[in-house]
C-alpha positions in Angstrom: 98.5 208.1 76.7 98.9 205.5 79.5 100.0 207.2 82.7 103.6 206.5 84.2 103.6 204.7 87.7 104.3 207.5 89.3 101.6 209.4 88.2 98.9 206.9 88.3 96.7 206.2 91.6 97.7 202.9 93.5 95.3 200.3 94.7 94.9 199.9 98.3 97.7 197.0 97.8 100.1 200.1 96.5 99.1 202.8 98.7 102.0 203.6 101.0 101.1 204.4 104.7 101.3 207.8 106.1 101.3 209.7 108.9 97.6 209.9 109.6 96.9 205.7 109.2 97.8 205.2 113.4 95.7 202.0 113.2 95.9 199.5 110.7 92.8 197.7 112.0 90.3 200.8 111.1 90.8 198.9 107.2 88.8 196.3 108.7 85.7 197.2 107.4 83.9 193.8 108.0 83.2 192.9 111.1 81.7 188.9 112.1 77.8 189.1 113.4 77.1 186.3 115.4 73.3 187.3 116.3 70.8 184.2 116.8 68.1 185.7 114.7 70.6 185.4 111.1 69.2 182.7 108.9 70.3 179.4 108.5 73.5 178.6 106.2 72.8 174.7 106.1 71.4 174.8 102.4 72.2 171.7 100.3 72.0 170.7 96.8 69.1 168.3 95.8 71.5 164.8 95.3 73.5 165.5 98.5 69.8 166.2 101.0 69.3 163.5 103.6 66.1 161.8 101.9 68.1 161.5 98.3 70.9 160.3 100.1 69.0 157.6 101.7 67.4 156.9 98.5 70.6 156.0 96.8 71.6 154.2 99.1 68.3 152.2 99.2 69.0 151.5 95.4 72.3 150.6 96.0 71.3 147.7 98.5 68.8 146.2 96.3 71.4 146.0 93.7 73.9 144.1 96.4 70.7 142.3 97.5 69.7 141.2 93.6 73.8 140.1 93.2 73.9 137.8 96.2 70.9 136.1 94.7 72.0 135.7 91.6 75.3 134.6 93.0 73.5 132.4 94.6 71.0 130.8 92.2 74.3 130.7 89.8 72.4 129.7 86.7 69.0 129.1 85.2 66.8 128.6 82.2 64.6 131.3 80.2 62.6 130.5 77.3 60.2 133.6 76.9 62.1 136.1 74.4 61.4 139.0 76.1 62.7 137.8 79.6 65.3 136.6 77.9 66.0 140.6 76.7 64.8 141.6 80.1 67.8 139.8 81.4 70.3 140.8 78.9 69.8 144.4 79.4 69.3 144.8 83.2 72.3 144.5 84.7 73.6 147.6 82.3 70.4 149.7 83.3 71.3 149.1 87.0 75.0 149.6 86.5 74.6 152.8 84.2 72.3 154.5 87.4 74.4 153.5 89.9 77.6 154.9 88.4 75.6 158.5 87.4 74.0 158.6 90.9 77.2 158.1 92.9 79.4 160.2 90.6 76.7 162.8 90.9 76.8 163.2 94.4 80.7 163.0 94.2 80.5 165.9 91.9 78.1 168.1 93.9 80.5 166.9 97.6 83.5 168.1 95.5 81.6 171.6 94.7 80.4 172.1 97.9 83.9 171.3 99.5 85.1 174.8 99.7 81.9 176.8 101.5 82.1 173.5 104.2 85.6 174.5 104.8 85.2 178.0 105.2 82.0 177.8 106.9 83.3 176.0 109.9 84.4 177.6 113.3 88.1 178.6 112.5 87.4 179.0 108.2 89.8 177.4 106.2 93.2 178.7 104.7 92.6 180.1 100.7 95.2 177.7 99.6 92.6 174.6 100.7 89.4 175.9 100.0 89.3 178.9 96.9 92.4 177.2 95.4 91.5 174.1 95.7 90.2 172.3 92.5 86.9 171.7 93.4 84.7 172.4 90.4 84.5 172.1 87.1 87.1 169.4 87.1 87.3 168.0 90.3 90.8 166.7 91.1 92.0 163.4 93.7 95.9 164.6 93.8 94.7 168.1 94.6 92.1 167.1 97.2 95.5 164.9 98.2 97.2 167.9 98.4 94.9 170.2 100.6 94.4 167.3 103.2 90.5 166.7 102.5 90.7 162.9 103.1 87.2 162.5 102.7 86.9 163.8 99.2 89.6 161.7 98.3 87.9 158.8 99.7 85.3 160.3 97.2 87.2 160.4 94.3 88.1 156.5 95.3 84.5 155.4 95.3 84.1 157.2 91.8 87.0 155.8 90.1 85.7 152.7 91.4 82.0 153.0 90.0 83.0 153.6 86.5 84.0 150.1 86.3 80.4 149.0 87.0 79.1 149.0 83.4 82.1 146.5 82.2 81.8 144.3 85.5 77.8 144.6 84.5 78.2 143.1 80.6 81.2 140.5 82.2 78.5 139.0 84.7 76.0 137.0 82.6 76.7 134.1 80.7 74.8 132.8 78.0 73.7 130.4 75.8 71.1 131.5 73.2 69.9 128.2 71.9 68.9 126.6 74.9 68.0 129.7 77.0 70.2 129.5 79.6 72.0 131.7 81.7 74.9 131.7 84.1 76.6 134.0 86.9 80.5 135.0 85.9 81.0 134.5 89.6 84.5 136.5 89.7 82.4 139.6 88.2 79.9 138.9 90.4 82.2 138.7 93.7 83.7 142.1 92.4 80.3 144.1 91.9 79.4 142.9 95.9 82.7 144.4 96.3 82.1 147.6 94.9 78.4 148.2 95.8 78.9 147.5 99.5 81.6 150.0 99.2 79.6 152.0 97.5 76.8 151.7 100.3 79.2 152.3 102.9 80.4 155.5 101.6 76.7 156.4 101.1 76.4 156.1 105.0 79.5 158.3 105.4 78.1 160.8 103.2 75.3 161.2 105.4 77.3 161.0 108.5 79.5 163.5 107.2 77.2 166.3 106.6 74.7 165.7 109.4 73.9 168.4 111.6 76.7 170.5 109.1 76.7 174.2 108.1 77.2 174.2 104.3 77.7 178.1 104.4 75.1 178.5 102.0 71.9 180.3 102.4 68.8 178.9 101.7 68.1 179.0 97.9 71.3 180.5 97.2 73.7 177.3 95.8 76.5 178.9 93.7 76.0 178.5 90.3 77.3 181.1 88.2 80.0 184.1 88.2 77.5 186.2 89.5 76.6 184.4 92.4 80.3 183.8 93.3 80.4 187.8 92.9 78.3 188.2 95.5 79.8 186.8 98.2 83.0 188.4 97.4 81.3 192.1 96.7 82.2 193.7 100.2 85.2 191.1 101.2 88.3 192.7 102.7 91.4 190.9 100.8 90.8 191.5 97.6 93.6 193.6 97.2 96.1 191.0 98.0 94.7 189.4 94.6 96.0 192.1 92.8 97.8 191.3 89.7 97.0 187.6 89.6 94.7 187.4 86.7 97.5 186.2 84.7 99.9 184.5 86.6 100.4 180.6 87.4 98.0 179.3 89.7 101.1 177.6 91.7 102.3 181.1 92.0 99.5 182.5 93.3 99.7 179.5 96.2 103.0 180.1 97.0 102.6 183.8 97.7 103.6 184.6 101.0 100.3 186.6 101.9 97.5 184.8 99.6 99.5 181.4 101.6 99.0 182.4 105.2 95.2 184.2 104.1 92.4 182.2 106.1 88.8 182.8 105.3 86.0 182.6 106.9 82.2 182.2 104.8 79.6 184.4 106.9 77.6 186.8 108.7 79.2 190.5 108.5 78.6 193.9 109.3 80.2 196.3 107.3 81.9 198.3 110.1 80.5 198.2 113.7 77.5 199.1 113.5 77.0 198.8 109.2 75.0 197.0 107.4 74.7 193.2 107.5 76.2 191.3 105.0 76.4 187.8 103.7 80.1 186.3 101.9 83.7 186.0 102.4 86.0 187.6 104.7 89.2 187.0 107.3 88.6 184.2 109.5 91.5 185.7 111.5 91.5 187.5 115.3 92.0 191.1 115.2 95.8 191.3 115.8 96.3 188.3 112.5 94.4 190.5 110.3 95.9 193.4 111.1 99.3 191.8 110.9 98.7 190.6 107.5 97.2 194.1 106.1 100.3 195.9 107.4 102.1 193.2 105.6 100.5 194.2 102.8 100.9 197.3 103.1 104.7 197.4 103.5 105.1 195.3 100.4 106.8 197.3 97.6 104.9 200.1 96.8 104.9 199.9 93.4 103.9 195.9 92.1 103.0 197.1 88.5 104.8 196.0 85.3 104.3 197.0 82.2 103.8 195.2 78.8 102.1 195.7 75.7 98.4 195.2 75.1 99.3 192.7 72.4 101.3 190.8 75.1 98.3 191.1 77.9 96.1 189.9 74.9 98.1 186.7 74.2 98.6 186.3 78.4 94.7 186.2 78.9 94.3 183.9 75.5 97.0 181.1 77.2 95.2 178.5 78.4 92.7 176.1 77.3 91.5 172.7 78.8 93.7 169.5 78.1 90.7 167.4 77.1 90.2 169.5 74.6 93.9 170.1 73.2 94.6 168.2 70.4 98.3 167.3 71.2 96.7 166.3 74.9 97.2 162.9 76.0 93.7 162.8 76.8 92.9 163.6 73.2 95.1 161.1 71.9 93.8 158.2 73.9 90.0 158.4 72.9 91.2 158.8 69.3 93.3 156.0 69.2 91.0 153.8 71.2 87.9 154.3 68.0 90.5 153.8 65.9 90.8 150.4 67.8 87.7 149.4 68.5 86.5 150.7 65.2 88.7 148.2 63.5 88.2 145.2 65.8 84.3 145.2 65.5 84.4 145.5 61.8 86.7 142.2 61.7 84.2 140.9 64.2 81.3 141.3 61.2 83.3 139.6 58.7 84.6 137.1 61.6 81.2 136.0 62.1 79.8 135.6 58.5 78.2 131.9 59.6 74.7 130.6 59.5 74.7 131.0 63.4 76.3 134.4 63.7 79.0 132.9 65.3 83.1 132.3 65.7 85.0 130.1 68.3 88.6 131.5 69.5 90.9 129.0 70.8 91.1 130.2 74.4 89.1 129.6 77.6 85.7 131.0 78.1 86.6 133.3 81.1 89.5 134.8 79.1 87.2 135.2 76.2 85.0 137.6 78.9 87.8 139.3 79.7 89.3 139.9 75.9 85.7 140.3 74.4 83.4 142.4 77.0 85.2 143.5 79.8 88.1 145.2 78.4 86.0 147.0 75.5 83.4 147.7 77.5 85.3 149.1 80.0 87.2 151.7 76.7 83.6 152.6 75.9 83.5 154.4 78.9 86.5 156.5 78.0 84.3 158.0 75.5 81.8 158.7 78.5 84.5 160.2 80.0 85.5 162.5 77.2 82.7 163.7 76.0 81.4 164.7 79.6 85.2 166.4 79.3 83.9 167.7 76.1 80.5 169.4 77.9 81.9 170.5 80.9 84.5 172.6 79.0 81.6 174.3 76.6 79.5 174.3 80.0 82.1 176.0 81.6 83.6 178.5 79.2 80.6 179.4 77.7 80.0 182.7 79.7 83.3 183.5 78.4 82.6 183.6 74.8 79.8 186.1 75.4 82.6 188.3 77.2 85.3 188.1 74.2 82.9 189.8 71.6 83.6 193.1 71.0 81.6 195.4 73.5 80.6 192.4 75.8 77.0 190.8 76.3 74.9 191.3 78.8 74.5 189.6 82.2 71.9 187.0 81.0 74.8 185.7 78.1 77.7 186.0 80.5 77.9 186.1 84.2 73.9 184.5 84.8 74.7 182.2 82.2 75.0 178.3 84.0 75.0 175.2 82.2 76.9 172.9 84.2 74.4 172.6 86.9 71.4 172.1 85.4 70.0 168.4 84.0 71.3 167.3 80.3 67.0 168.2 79.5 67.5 171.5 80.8 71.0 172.6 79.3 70.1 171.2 75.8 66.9 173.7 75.6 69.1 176.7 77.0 71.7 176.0 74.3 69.2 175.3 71.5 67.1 178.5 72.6 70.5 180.6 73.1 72.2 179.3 70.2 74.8 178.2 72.0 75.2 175.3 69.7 78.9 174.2 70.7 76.7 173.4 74.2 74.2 171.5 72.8 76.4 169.1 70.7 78.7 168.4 73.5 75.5 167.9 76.0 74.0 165.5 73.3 77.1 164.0 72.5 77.8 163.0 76.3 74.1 161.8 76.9 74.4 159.5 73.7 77.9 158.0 74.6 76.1 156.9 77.8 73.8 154.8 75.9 77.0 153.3 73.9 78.3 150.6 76.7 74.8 149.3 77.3 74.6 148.8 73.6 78.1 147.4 72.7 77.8 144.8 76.3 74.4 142.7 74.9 76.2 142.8 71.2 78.2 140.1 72.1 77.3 136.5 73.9 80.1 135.0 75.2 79.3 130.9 75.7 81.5 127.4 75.5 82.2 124.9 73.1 82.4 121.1 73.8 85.9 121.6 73.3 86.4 124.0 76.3 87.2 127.1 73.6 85.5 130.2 73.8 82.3 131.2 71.2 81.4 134.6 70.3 77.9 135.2 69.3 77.4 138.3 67.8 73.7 140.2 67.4 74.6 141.1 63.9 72.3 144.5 64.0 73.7 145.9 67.3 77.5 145.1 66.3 76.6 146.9 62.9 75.3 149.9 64.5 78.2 150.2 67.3 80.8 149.4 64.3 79.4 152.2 62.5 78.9 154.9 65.8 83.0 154.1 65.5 84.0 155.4 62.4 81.9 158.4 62.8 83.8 158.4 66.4 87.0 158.8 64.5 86.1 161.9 62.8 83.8 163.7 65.8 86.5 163.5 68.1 89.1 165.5 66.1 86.2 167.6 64.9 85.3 168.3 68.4 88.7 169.9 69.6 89.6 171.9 66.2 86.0 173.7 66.4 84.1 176.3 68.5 87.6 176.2 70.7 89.4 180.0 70.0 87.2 182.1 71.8 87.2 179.5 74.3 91.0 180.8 75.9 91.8 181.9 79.3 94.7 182.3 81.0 94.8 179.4 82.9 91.8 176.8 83.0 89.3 177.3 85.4 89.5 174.7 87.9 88.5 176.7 91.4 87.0 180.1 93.0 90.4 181.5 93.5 90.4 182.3 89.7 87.0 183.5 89.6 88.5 186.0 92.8 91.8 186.6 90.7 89.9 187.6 87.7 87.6 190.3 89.8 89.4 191.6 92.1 90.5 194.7 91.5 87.6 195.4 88.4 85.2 197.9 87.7 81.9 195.6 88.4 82.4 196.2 92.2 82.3 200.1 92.0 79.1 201.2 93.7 77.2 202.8 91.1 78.8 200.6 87.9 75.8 197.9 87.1 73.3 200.3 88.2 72.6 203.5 89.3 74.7 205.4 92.6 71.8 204.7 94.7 71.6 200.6 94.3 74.8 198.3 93.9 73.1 195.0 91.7 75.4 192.8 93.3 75.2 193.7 97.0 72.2 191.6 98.4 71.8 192.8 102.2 70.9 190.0 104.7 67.1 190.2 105.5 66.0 187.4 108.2 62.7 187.2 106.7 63.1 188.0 103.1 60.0 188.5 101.4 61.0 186.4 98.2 64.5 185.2 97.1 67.2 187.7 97.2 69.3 185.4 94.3 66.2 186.6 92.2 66.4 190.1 93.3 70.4 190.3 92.5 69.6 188.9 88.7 66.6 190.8 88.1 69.2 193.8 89.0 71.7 192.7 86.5 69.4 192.1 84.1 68.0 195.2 84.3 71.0 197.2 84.4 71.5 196.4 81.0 75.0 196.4 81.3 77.2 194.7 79.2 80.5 192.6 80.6 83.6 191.6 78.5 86.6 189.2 79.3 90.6 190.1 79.0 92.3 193.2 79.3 90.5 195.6 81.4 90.7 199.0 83.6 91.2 198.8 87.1 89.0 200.2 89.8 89.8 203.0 91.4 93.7 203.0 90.1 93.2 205.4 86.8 96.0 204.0 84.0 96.3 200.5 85.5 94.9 197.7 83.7 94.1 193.9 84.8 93.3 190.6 82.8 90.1 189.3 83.9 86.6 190.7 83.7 84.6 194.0 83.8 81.9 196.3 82.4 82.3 197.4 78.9 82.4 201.2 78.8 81.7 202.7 75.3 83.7 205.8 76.2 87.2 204.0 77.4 89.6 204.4 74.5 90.8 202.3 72.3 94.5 201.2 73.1 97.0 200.1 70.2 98.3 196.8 69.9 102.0 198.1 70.9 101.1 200.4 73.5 102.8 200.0 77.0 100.2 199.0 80.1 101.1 198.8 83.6 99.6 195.7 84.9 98.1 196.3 88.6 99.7 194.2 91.5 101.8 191.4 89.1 104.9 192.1 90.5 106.4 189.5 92.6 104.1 186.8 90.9 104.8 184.1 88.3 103.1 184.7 85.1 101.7 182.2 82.7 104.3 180.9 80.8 103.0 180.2 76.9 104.2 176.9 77.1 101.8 176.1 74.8 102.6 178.2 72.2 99.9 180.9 72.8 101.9 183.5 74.7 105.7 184.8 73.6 108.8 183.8 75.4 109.6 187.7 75.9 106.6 187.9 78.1 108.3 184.9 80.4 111.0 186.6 80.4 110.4 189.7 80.9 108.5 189.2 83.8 111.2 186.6 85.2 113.8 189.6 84.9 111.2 191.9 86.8 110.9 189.4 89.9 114.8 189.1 89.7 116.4 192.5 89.0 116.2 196.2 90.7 114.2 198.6 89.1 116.9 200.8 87.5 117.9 197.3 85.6 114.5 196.5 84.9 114.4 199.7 83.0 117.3 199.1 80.8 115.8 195.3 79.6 115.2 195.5 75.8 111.8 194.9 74.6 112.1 191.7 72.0 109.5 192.0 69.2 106.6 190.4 69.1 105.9 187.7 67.1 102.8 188.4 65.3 102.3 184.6 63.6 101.9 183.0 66.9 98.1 182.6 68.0 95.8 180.7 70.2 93.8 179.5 67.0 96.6 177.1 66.0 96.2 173.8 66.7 97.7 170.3 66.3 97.4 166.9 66.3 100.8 165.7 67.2 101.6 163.3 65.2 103.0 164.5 61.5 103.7 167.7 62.9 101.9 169.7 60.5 100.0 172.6 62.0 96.6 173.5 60.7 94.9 176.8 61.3 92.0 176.2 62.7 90.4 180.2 62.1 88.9 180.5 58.7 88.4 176.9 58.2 84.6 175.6 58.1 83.5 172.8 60.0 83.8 169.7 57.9 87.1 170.9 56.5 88.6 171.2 60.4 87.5 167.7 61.3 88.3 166.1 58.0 91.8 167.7 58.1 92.5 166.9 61.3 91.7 163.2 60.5 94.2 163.1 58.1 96.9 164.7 59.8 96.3 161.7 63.0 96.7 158.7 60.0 99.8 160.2 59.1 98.5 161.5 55.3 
């Protein structure tokens, strides 16, 4: 039986003061060590290191270099074959490895964007660092948001690369019978435009980060849950996370402690004259912090509510990535678009039925460019952009699945696990050897659709007639092959977002650290004595200023050999007996099993905004019930009727919105999902 409140033991958020607590500040357990002989926190990841960076931007000026010359030259003859192919296919190898490279070190900026902020002098406010949406998904409007005008200038640049492929297949002009070529010298002026903005924003990069400290040790870059654990295992504001594991991340922001919290990414000792320790804690003086723990501390003293495990359970199933939603515009698009371009290079095949391969369209030759290159060159890449989508969300939830099963997985399936920052070589073996096979299709998938531009852009020679009209010369084999990779487009895409995605749910997506800190908070995996045994904490790594080897490999060689086992969604508290949290913690064979209707006192959610179920995965009681907690006293919060649940709602449904029809997508195999779902898009 689940304790009532006022029997159960409140969290340090909870505890009301007494008597005896005469100084808030002796809570301060962490305490900033400024001492000269601390190692360095300038650590860097491979693409963004001063010698890459300079390579790129080498590359990127030979590119601008090779333009103005062939801008220059504006057309010549070639009547060897294969410099003729040479031609054809260069400017799509350079554009291809320009785009990666740049986006690349967008990515890795965007990741590191949080430890910069909170490593510098003052830290950084929580709301523009931890909740900023960094990483997996890096977001412009929310970078916009936190005032990082740098990384929006990034996001700029990379929005601005992904048009290099199209510009690429729109610059050469050609004319297969006599051999010659010619400069498009509109694309041409546009890619000078774009790589010397490229290059410059190479230089900034640099400039930017020169002389910097990261906040990151040496060989420690943040990679997994674990590592993220770590520098949160000793910090001193994790109660005012209490409760959050569930709630709306806007609600979480607009918290009137979690909104004024300012962190600071360093040295500590824990106490005066404690241990030294390495991760996050307040970046305010004395008197702020203290101000901000009594504030705390005079909240109400009792910020549980209670629900039903069944409830809980559909709260921490809510959420899953849009790119990956069926009735997502996302989804929509890049279905919509093979169905398109599917259709239009089929009519192309029986179009160009001729001797010479070959049909004229009554328009002028730089609209023909436009109509046949650029524009579906430039939809190919929405495929590159949702199948990445597509790996980053298995990437990225993957740890997740190991942590719905029943009784967990260990550390090496779940909180070690990392896919998203390792090379598409590296995260295909991992998957294939840890049958992760949702991983490996997506990785594939993503490293194939790369390929697709640079074999749809040399498909087509656009040339002129005598009579000023466009020709269209198709390579009959290529334009057979892409026309094909089309229809099977149709049916992968649905295929992709009605399998391998239900144990995939969280309760909101994971877009930034603050969720990570939400979900761990309050759990059991940061009681000393729970991964291990009372005389070594696995995930407290003590700062050593000559380590003898890498500490990051002494904290997973810990975990691994704990042999513990972590699990994902509702679990016990630490240190507050009765009191439950959604988020993650160590399985525990002798915790007993709760029924589906049995009342739970969620730690801390009081005062917050839960998730909603606006998709459909969560029950309008649990929105209400919790917007007539926020609202009402307690006496009339005890008089609210509990509505029933409604047992046919569940995360495994999903749609493609366009009959209406649901389908279930549990019990369903794999061909049946994606063939079904095909149907239901065409309207059968």
């Amino acid at each position: 039986m689940v304790p009532s409140v006022d029997d159960e033991t409140l969290s340090d958020r909870d505890v009301p003061p007494n008597d005896s607590d005469t100084d808030v500040s002796d809570q301060r357990r962490l305490v900033p060590d400024n001492s000269d002989d601390l190692p360095p926190v300038t650590f860097r990841p491979i693409v963004l290191r001063p010698w890459m960076l300079a390579l790129c931007l080498v590359f990127l000026l030979a590119c601008l270099v090779l333009l103005a010359v062939a801008l220059y030259v504006s057309e010549w003859e070639v009547e060897n074959f294969w410099t003729n192919a040479f031609l054809t296919i260069l400017p799509y190898i350079l554009g291809t490895t320009s785009a990666v490279w740049v986006q690349s070190i967008v990515t890795n900026l965007s990741r590191m964007t949080p430890f910069l902020l909170c490593a510098s002098k003052d830290g950084a406010l929580a709301t523009h660092s931890i909740f900023q949406e960094c990483f997996p998904v890096p977001s412009m409007w929310d970078a916009w948001r936190c005032k990082c005008w740098f990384l929006v200038l990034s996001h700029l640049i990379s929005w601005l690369t992904a048009f290099l492929v199209a510009l690429k297949a729109s610059l050469l002009g050609a004319d297969r019978e006599t051999g010659e070529f010619w400069i498009v010298s509109w694309a041409a002026q546009v890619l000078l435009g774009i790589y010397a903005a490229a290059s410059l924003y190479i230089i900034g990069v640099a400039c930017y980060l020169h002389e910097r400290d990261t906040g990151l040790r040496e060989d420690w870059d943040p990679v997994n849950i674990a590592d993220h654990m770590a520098q949160f295992r000793h910090s001193d504001f994790l109660h005012l996370f209490a409760g959050t594991g569930g709630v709306e991340r806007d609600s979480m922001i607009a918290d009137p402690m979690l909104s004024t919290l300012k962190l600071k990414l360093g040295y500590w000792r824990l106490g005066e004259c404690g241990e030294r320790w390495y991760g996050f804690g307040f970046a305010q003086g004395n008197e702020e912090a203290d101000e901000l723990l009594k504030r705390s501390r005079d909240a109400d003293r009792d910020r549980s509510l209670k629900f039903s495990k069944a409830e809980l359970e559909r709260v921490a199933n809510k959420s899953v990535y849009s790119f990956v939603n069926p009735k997502s515009f996302d989804c929509q698009l890049a279905f919509w678009t093979s169905v398109v371009l599917s259709s239009g290079y089929i009519a192309m095949l029986f179009l160009g039925r001729t001797r010479d391969n070959t049909f004229i369209v009554p328009i002028p030759v730089g609209w023909g460019v436009v109509l046949f290159q650029l524009i579906p060159i430039q939809m190919f890449g929405m495929f590159v952009s949702f199948w990445s989508d597509a790996r980053i969300f298995a990437a990225t939830t993957q740890p997740f699945v190991g942590m719905r099963e029943p009784g967990g997985r260990p550390a090496q399936d779940t909180i070690l696990l990392d896919y998203n920052c390792l090379s598409s070589v590296e995260q295909i073996m991992l998957a294939v050897k840890n049958q992760h096979w949702k991983v490996a299709f997506a990785v594939v998938a993503s490293a194939m659709h790369r390929l697709l531009p640079n074999l749809a852009g040399p498909s087509l020679m656009i040339s002129q007639s005598d009579s000023k009209k466009t020709i269209v010369e198709l390579n009959v084999p290529l334009v057979a092959f892409v026309s094909a990779w089309l229809v099977v487009e149709v049916v992968l895409i649905p295929w992709a977002t009605l399998t391998g995605v239900e144990t995939r749910y969280l309760p909101r997506d994971y877009l930034c650290i603050g969720d990570l800190v939400s979900w761990m908070c309050t759990s059991n995996v940061f009681e000393v004595g729970a991964l291990s045994d009372s005389h070594d904490d696995a995930l407290h790594v003590p700062v050593e200023t000559q380590p003898y080897q890498s500490q990051k490999a002494d904290m997973e060689a810990r975990l691994r050999l704990s042999r513990q086992h972590f699990r994902f969604g509702v679990v016990p508290t630490r240190g507050s007996p009765g009191q439950y949290m959604i988020g993650l913690g160590v399985a525990n064979s002798d915790e007993p099993e709760l029924a589906e209707d049995q009342q739970l006192s969620l730690l801390g959610a009081k005062g917050f905004v839960m998730v909603t179920g606006a998709e459909g995965t969560v029950d309008d009681v649990v929105a209400a019930r919790v917007i007539r907690a926020q609202g009402a006293q307690d006496e009339e919060e005890e008089t609210d009727e509990q509505q029933p649940v409604d047992e046919t709602r569940d995360t495994g449904v999903t749609t493609w919105g366009v009959s209406g029809v649901e389908f279930i997508a549990h019990g369903v195999n794999i061909v049946g999902k994606g063939a079904r779902g095909l149907f239901e898009i065409v309207g059968f």
